[in-house]
N, C-alpha and C positions, 0 to 999 in steps of 0.2 A: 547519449549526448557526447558529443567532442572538447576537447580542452577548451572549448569556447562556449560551452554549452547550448551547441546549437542540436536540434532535436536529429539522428540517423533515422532512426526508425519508432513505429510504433504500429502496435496492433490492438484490436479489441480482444475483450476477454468477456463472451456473452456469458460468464457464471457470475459476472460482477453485475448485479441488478440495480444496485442503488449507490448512493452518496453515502462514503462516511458519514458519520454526525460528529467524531472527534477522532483524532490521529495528532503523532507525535513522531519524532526518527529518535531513537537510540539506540546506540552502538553498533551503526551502519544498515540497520534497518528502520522500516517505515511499521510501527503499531499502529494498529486501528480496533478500536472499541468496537466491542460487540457484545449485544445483551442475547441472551439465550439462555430462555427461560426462566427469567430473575438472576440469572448468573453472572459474576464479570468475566466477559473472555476476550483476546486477544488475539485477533491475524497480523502477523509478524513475516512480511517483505524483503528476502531477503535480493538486492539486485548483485548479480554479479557479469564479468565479462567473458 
């Protein structure tokens, strides 16, 4: 996105198969819940330029 937050670019990422169920951004990233195999675990987004 540009200072105006209008979207440049975007692609798909066919390993993403599904919808998060919960996410949050801290500390300039984007967490997202993930159970795996009664586990708590976390994919942690980091965007940079």
């Amino acid at each position: 996105m540009n200072k105006e937050f209008e979207v440049l670019h975007e692609i798909k990422v066919p390993q993403l198969t599904k919808s998060p169920n919960f996410h949050f951004v801290k500390d300039g990233m984007i967490w997202i819940f993930e159970n795996v195999d009664d586990e708590v675990s976390f994919i942690r987004i980091k965007v940079s330029s």
